[in-house]
MARMI-562098 format. One record per atom (N, C-alpha, C, O): atom name; x, y, z; residue number from 1. Coordinates in pm, whole numbers. Each point is the difference from the previous one (the first is absolute). Example, Ala and Ser with C-alpha at 12.3 -4.5 7.8 and 13.67 -1.06 7.14 Angstrom:
% residues 2
  atom       X       Y       Z  seq
     N    1319    -569     780    1
    CA     -89     119       0    1
     C      90     120       0    1
     O     104      -2      66    1
     N    -139     107    -138    2
    CA      82     119       6    2
     C     -77     109      73    2
     O      51     111      17    2
This chain:
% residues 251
  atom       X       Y       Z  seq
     N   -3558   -7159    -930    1
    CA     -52     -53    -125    1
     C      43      92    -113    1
     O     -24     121       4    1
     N      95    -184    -113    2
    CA      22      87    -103    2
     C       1     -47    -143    2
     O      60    -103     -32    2
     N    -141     196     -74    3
    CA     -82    -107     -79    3
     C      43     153    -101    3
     O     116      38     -15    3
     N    -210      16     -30    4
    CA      56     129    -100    4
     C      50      74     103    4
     O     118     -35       3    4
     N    -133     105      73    5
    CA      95      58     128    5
     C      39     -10     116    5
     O       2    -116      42    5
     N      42     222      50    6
    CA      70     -41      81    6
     C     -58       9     136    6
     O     -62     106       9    6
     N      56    -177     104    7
    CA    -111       8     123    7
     C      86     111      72    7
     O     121       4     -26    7
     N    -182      97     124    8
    CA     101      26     135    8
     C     -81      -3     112    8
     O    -121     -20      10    8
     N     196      40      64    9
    CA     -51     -30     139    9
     C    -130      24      51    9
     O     -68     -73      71    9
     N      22     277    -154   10
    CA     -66     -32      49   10
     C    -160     -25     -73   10
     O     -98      73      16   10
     N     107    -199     -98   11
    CA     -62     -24     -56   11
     C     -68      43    -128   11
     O    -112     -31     -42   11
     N     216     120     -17   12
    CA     -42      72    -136   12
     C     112     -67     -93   12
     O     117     -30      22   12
     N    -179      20    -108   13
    CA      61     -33    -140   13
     C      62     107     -89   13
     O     -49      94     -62   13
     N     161    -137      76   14
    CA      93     127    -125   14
     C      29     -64    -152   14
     O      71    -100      -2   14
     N    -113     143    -105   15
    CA       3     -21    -136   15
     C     139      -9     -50   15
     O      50     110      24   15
     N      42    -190     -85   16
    CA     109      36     -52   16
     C     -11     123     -61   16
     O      30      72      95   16
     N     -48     -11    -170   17
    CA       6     121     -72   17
     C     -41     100     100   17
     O     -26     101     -66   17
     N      10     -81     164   18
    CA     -18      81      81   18
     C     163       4     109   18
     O      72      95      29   18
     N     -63    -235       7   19
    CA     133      -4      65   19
     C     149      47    -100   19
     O     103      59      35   19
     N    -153    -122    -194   20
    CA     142      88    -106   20
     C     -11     153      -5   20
     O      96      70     -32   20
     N    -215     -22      65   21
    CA     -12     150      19   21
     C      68      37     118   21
     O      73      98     -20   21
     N     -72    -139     128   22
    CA      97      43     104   22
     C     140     -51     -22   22
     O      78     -41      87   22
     N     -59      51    -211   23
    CA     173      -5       5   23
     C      -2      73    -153   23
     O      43     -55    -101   23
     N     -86     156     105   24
    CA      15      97    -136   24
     C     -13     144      71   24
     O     -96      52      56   24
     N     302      23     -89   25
    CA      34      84      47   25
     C     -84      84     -90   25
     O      33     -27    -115   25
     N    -121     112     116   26
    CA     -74     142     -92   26
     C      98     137      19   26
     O       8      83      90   26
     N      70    -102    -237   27
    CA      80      92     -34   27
     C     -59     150      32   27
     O    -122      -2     -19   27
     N     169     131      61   28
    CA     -33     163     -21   28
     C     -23      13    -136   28
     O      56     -43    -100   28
     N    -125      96     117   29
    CA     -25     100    -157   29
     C     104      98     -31   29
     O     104       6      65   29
     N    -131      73    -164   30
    CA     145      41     -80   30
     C     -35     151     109   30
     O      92      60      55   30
     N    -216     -26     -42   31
    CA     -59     164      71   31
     C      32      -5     145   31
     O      24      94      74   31
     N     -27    -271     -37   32
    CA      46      -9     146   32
     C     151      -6      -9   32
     O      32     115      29   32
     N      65    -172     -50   33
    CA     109      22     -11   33
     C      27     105     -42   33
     O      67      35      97   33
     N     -64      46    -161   34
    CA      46      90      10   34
     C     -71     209     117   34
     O      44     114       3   34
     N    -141    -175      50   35
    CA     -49      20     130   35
     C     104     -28     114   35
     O      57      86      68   35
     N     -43    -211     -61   36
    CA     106     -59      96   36
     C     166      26      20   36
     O      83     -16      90   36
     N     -86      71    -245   37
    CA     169      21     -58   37
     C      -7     117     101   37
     O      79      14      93   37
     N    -220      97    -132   38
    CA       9     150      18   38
     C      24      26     150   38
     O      72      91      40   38
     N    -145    -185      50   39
    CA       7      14     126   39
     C     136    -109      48   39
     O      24     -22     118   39
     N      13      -5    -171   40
    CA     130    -104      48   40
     C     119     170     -31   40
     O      72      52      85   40
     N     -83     -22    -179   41
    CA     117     154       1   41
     C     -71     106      96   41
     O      74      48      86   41
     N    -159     -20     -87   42
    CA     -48     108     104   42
     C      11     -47     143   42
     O     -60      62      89   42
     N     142    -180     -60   43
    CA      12     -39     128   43
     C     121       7     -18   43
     O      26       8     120   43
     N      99      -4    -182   44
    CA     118     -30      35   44
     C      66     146     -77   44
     O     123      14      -7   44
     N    -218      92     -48   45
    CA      50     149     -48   45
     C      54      84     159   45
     O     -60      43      99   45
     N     205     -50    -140   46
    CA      49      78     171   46
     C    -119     146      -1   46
     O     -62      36    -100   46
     N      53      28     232   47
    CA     -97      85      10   47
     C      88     122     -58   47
     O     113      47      -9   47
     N    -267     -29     -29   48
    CA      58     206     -66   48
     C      51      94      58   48
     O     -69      48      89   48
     N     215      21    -115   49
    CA      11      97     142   49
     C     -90     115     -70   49
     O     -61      14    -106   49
     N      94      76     246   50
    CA     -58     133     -43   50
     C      71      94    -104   50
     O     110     -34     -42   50
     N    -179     170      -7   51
    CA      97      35     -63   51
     C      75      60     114   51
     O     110     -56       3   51
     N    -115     110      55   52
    CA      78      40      95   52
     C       1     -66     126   52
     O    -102     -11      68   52
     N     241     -45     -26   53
    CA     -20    -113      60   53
     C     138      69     154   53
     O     119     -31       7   53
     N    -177     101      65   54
    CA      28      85     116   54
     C     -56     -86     122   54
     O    -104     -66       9   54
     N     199      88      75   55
    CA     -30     -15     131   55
     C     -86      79      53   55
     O      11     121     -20   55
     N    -120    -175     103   56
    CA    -146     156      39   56
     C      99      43      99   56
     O      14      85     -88   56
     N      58     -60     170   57
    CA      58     141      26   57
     C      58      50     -67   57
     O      37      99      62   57
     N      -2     -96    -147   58
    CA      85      46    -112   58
     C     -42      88     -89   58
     O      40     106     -50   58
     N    -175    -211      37   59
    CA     -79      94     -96   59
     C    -121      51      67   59
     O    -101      37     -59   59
     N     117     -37     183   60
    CA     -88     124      76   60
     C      57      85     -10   60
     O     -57      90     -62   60
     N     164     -67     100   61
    CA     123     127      68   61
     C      12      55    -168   61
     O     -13     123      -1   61
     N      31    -170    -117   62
    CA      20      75    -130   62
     C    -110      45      -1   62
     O      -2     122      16   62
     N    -134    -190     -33   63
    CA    -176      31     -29   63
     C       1     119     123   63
     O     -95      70     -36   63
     N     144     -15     147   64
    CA     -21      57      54   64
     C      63     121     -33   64
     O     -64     105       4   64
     N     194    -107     -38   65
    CA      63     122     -33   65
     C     -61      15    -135   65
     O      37     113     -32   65
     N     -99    -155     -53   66
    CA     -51      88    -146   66
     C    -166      -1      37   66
     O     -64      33    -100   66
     N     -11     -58     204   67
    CA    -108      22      36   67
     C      -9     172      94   67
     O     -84      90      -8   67
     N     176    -101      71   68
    CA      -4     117     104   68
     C      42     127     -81   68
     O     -32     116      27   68
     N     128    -170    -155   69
    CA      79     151     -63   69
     C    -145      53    -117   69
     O     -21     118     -24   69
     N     -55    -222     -30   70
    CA    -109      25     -68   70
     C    -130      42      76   70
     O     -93      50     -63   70
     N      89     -64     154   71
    CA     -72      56      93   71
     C     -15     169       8   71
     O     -95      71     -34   71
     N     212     -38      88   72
    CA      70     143      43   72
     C     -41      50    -167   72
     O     -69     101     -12   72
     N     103    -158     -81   73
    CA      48      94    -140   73
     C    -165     -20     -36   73
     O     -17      67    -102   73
     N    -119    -134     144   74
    CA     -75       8     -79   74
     C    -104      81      99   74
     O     -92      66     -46   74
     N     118     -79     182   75
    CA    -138      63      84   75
     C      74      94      55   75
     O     -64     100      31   75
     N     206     -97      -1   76
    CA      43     139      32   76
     C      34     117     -64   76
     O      11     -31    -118   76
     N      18     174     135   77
    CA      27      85     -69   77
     C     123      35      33   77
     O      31     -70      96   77
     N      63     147    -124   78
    CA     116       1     -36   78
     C      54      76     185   78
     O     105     -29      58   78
     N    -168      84     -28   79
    CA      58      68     144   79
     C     -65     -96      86   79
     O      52      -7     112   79
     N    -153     -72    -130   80
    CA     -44    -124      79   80
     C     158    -122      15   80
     O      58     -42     100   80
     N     -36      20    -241   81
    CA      95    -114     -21   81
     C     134      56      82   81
     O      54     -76      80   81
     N       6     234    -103   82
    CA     112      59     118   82
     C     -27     -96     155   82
     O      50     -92      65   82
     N    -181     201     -65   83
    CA     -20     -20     168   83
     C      -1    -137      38   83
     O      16     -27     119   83
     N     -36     -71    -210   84
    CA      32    -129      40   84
     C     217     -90       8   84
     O      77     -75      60   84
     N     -91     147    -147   85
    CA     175     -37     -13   85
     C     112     110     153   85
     O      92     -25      77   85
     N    -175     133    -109   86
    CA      49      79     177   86
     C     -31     -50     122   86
     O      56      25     107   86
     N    -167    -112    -131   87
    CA     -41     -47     142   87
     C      22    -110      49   87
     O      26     -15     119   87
     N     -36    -115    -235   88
    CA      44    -110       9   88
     C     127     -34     -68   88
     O      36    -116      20   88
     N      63     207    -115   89
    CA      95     -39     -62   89
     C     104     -16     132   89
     O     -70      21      99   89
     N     169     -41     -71   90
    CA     101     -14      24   90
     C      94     162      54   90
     O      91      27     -78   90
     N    -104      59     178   91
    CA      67     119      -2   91
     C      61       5      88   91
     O     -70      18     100   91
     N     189     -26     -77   92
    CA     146      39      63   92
     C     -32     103     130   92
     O      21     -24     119   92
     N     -75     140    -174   93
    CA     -36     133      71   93
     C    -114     -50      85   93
     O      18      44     114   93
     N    -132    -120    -121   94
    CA     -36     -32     149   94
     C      51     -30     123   94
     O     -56      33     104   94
     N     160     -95    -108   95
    CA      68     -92     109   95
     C      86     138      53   95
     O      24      14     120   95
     N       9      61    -196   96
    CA     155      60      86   96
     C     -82     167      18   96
     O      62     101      33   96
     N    -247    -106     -71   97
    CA     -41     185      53   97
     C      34      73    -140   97
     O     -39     117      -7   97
     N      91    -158     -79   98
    CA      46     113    -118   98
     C    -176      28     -46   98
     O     -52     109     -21   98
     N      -9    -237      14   99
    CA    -205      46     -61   99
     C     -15    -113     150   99
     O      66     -86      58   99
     N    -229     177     -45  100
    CA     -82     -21      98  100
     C     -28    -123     -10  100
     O      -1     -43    -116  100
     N     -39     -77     253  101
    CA      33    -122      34  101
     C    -124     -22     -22  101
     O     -70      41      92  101
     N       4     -98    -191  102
    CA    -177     -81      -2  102
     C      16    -136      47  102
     O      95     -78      13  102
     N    -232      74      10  103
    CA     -38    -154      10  103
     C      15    -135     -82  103
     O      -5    -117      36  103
     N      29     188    -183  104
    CA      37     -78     -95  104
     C     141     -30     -35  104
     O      22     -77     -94  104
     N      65     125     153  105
    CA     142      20      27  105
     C      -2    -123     101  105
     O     108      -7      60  105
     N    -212    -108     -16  106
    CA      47     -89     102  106
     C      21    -146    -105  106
     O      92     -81     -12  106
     N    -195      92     -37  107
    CA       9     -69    -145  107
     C      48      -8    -131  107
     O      -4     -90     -84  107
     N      78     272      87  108
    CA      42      -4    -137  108
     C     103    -127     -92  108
     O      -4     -35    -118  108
     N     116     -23     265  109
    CA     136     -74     -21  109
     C    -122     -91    -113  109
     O      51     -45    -103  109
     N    -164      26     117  110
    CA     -66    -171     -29  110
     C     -62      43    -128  110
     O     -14     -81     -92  110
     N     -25     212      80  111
    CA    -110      31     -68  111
     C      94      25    -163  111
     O     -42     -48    -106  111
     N     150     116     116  112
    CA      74      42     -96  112
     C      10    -108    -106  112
     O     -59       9    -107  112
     N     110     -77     131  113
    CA      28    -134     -91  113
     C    -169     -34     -79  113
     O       5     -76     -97  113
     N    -101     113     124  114
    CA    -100     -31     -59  114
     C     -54     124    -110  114
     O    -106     -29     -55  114
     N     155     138      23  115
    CA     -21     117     -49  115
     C     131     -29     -97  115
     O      96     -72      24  115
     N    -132     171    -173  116
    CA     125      17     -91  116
     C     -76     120     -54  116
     O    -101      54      46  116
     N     186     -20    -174  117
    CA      -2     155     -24  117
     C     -49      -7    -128  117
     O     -14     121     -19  117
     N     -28    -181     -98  118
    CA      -4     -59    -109  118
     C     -30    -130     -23  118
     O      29     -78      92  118
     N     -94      19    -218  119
    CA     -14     -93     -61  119
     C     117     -61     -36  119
     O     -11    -122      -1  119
     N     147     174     -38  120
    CA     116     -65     -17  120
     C      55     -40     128  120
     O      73     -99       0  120
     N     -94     153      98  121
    CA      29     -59     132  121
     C     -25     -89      78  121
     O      73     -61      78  121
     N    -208      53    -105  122
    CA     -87     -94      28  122
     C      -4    -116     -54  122
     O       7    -102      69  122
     N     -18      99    -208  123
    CA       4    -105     -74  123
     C     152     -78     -21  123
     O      24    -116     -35  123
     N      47     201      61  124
    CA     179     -34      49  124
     C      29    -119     114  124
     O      54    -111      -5  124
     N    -110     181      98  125
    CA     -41     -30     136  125
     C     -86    -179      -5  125
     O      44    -102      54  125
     N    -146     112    -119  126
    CA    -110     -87       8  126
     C     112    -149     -87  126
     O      13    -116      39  126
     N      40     171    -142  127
    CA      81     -68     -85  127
     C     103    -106     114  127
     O      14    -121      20  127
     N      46     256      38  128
    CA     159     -54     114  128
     C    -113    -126      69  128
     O      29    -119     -10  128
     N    -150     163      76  129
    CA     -27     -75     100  129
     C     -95    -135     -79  129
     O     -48     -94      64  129
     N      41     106    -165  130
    CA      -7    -148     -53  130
     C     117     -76      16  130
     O       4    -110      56  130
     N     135     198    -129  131
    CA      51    -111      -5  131
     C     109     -40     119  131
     O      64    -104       3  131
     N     -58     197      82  132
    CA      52     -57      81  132
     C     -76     -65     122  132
     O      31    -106      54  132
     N    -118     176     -25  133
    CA     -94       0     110  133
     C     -80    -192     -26  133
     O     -35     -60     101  133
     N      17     -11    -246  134
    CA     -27    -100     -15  134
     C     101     -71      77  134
     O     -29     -60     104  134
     N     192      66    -171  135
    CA      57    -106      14  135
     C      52      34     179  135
     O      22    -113      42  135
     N      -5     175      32  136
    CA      -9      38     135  136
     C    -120    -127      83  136
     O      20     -94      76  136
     N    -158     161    -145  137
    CA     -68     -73      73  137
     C       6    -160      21  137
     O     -18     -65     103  137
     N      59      10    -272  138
    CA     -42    -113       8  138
     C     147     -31      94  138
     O      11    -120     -24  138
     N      49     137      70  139
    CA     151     -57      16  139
     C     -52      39     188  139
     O      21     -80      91  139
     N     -80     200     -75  140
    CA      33      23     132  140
     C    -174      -2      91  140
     O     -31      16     118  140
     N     -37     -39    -222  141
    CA    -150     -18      51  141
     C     -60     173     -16  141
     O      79      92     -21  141
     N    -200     -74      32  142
    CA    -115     146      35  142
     C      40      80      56  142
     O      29     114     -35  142
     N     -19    -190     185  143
    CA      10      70     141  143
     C     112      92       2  143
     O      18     120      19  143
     N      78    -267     -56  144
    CA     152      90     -40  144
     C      -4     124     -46  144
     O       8     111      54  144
     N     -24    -154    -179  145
    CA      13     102     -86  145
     C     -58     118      15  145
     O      53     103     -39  145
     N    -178    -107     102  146
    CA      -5     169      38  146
     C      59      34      94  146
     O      46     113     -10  146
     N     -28    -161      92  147
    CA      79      28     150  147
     C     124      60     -68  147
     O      58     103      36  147
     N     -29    -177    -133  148
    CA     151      15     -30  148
     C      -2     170     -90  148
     O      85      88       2  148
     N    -225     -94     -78  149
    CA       8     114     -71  149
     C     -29     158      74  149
     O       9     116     -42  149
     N     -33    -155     126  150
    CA     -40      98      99  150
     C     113      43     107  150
     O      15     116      37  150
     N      51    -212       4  151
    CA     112      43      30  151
     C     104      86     -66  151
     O      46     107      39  151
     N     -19    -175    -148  152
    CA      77      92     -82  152
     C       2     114     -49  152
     O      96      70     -30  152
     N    -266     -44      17  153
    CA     -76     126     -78  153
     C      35     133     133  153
     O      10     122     -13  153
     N       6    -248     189  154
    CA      31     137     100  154
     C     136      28      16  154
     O      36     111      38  154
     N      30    -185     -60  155
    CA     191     -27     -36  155
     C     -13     109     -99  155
     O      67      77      69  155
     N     -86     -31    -135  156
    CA      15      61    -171  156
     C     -62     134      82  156
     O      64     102      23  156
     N    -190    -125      13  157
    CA     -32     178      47  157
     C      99      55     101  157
     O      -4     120      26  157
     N      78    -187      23  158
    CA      65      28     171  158
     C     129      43    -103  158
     O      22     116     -32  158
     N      32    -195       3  159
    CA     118      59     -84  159
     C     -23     104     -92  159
     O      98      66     -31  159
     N    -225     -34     -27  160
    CA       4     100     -77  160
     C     -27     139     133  160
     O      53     107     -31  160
     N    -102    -109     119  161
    CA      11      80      96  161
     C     119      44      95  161
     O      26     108      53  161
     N      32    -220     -50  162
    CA     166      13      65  162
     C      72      96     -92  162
     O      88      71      49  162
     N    -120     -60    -184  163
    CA      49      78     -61  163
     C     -56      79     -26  163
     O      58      72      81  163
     N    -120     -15    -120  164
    CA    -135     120     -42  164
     C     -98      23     148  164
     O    -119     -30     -16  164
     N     163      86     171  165
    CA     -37     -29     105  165
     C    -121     124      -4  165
     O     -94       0      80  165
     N     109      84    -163  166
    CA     -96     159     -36  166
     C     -64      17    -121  166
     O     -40      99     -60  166
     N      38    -201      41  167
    CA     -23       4    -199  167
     C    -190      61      45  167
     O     -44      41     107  167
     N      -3     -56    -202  168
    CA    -193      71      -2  168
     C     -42     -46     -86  168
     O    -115      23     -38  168
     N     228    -137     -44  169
    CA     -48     -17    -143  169
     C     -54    -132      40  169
     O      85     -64      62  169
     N    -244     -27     -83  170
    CA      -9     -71      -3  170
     C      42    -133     -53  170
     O      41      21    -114  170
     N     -34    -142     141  171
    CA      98    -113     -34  171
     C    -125     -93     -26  171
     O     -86     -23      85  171
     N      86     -41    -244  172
    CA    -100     -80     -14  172
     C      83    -125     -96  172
     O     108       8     -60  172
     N    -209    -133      73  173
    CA      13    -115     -94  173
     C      67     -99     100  173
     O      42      20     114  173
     N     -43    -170    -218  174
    CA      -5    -116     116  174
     C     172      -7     -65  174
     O      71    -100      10  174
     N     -40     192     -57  175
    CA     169    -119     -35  175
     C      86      15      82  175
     O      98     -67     -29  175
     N     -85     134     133  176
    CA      69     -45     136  176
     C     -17    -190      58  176
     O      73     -96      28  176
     N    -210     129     -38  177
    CA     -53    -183       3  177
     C      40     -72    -108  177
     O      69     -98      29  177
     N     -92     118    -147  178
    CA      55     -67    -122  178
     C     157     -43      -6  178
     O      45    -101     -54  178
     N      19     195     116  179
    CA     130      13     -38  179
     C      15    -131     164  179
     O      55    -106     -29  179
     N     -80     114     110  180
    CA      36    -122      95  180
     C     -64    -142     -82  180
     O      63    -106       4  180
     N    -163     116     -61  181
    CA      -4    -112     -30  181
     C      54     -58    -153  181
     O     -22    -115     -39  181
     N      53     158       7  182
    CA     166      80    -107  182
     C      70    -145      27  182
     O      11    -109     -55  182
     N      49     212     239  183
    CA     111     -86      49  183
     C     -21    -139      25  183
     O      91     -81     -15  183
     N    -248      35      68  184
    CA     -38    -117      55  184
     C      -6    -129    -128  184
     O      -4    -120      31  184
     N       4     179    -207  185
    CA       4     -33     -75  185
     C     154     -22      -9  185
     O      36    -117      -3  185
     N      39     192      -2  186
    CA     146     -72     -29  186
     C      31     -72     105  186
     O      63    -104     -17  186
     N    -100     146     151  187
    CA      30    -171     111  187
     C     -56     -86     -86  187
     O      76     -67     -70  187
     N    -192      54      61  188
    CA     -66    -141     -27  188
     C      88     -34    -121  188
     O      37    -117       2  188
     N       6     191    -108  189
    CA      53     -63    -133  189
     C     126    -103      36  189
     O      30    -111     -43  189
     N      38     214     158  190
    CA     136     -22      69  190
     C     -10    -176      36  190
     O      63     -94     -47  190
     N    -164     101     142  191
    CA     -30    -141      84  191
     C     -19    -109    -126  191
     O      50    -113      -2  191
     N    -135     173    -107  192
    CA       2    -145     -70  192
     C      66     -11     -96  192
     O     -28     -65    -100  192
     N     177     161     132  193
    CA     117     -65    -110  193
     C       3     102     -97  193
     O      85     -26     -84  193
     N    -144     132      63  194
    CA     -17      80     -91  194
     C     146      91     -24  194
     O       1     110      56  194
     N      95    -141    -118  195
    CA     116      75      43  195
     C      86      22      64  195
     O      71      98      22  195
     N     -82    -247      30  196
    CA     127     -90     105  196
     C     101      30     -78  196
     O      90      59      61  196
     N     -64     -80    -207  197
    CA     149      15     -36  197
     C      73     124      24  197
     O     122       0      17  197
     N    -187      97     -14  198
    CA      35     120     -33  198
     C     125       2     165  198
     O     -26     -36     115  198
     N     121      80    -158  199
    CA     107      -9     148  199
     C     -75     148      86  199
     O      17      10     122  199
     N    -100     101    -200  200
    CA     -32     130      94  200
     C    -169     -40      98  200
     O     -65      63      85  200
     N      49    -193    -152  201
    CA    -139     -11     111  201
     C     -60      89     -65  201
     O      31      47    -109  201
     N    -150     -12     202  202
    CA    -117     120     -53  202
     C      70     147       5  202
     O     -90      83     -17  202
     N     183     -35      30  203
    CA      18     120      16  203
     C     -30      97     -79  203
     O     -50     108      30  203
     N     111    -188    -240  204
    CA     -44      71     -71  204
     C    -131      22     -10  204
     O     -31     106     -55  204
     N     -61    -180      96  205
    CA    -160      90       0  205
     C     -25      73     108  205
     O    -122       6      11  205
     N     187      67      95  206
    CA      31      49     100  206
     C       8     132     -56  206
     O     -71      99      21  206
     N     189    -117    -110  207
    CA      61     162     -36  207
     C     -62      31     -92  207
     O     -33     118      -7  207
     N       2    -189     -75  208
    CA     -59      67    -105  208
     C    -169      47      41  208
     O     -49      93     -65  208
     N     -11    -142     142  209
    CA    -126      25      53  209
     C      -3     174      99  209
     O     -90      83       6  209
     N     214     -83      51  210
    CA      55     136      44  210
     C      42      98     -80  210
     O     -29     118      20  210
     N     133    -177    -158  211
    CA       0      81     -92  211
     C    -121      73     -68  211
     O     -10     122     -12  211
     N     -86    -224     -33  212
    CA    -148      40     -75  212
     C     -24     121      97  212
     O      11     120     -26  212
     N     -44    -176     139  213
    CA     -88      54     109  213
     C      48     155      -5  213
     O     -81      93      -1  213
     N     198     -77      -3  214
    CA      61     144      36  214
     C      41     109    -134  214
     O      50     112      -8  214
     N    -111    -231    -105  215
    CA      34      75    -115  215
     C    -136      68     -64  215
     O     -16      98     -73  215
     N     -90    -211     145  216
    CA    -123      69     -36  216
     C     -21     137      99  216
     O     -75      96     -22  216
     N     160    -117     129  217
    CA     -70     130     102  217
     C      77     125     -81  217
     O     -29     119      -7  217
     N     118    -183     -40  218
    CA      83     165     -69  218
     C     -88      18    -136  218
     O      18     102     -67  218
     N    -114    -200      27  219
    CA     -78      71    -149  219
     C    -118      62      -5  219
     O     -45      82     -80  219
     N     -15    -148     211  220
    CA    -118      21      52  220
     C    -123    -142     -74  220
     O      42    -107     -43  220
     N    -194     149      48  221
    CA     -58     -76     -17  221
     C     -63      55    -134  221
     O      -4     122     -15  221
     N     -46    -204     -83  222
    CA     -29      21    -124  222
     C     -60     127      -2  222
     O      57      72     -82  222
     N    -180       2     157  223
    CA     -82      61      59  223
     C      56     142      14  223
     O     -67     103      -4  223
     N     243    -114      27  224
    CA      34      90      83  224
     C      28       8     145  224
     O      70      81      62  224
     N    -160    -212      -7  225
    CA     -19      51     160  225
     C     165     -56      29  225
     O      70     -51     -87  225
     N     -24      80     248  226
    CA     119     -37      17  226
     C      -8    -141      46  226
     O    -108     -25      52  226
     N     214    -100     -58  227
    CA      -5    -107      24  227
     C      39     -11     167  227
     O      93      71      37  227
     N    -132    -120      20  228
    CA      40     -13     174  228
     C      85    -167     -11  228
     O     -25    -111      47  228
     N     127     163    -128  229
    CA     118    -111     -10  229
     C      37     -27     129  229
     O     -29    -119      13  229
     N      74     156      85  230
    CA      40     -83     124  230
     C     -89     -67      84  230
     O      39     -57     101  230
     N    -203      62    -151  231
    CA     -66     -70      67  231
     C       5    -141     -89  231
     O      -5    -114      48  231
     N      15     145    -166  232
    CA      40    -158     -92  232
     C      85     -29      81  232
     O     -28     -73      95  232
     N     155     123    -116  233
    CA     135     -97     107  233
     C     -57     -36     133  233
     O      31    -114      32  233
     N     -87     162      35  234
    CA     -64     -17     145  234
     C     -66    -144     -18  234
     O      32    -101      62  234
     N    -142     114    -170  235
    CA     -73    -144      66  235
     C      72     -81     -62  235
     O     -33    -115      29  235
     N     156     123    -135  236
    CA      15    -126     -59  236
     C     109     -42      75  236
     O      39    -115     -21  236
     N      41     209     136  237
    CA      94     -18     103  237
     C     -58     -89      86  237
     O      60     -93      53  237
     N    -200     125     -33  238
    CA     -66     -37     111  238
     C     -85    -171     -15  238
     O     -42     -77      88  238
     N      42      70    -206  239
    CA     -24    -142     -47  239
     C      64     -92      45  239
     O     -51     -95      60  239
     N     228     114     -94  240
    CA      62    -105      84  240
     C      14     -10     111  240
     O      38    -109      43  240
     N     -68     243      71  241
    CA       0       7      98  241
     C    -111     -88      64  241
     O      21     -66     103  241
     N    -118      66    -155  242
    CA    -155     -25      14  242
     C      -6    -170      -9  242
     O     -18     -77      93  242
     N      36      50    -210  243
    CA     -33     -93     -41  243
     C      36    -150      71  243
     O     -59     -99     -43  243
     N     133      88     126  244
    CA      46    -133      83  244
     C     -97      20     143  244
     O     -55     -99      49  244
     N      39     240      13  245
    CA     -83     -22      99  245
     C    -175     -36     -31  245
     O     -72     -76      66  245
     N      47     130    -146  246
    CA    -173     -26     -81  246
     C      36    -150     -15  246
     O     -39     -79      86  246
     N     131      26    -215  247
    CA     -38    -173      21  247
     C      50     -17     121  247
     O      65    -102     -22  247
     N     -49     123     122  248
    CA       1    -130     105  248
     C     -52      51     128  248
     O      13     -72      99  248
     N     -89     223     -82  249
    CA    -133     -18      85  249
     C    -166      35     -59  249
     O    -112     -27      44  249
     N     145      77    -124  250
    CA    -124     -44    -108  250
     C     -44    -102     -50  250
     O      55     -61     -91  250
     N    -200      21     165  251
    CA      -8    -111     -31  251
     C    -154      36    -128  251
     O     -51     -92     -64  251
């Protein structure tokens, strides 16, 4: 039956002006639209990086070397900070009887690379292993990459001992490690074309990385102290050596 409105089924009456109301779109307000604008961009704003935007091993292994050297320089005292660089630095003269054989001499090969002599060393150091130690990781994964840095850091002490087999002078800092992953940086550049034209391949960053290396050992270190230049050549020798067996049983 339908007379001023409309019947339905189930027995209620709908008013025309009630049924023209269900076909009236109700525009946003000017406070809602632009509400809606705000959250329509805050959904499609790419995410914020960090400011420092490191791989966490990467930036453990740097956070670690300027944590451990501030350590020593703020709770230790100055014949405290020795006895730590004699015991855990790096010394030639344990191995061959020239100074008495400690217990810390089993660990030193590991321990050295985590000790430096200065704030310019350190912060040198912390610098190298941002920037190489990032692009390493992301290319070769974590695991790698320390495996890989650790290898090299014992490549670099072994060669600096092959040569200096009596030395007493302790051997500190990670750029034995730095300097392999140096090398693992010009592979990777190599692989993705980085200097394909060149007819010498990577060599020139080869020599000249040997040149530096041996020109700083003849100037010494800002400090004065002496540079242990053939342990640079060691790990960054030892990089290419290194670097094909780590990617392919390192998983």
């Amino acid at each position: 039956m339908n007379s001023n409105g409309k019947h339905n089924g189930g027995g209620h009456e709908t008013s025309d002006n009630e049924a023209e109301e269900g076909n009236v779109v109700r525009l946003p307000s000017l406070a809602e639209r632009d509400r809606l604008r705000r959250e329509e961009e805050k959904r499609n704003r790419p995410p914020r990086e960090p400011m420092v935007n490191l791989p966490p091993a990467t930036k453990f292994m740097a956070a670690s070397f300027l944590f451990i050297h501030a350590f020593m320089r703020i709770a230790l005292t100055p014949p405290q900070q020795y006895w730590i660089y004699s015991h855990f630095g790096f010394v030639p003269g344990f191995y061959t009887g020239q100074e008495p054989f400690t217990a810390t001499a089993i660990i030193a090969p590991l321990t050295y690379m985590f000790l430096h002599g200065n704030w310019t060393h350190v912060i040198m150091n912390s610098v190298m292993m941002a920037a190489f130690g990032a692009g390493a990781e992301r290319w070769m994964g974590a695991r790698r990459m320390i495996v890989f840095f650790v290898l090299c850091s014992l490549s670099a002490a072994f060669i600096h001992f092959a040569l200096n087999p009596f030395s007493s002078d302790p051997v500190i800092g990670a750029s034995g490690g730095l300097s392999g992953l140096f090398a693992a940086i010009i592979v990777m550049m190599q692989r993705m074309g980085a200097g394909s034209g060149s007819r010498y391949g990577i060599w020139p960053f080869i020599i000249l990385w040997i040149v530096v290396s041996v020109m700083f050992g003849m100037m010494g270190a800002p400090g004065g102290s002496a540079v242990a230049w053939a342990a640079h050549i060691g790990g960054f020798l030892a990089g290419f050596v290194f670097l094909k067996p780590v990617m392919k049983y390192i998983r």
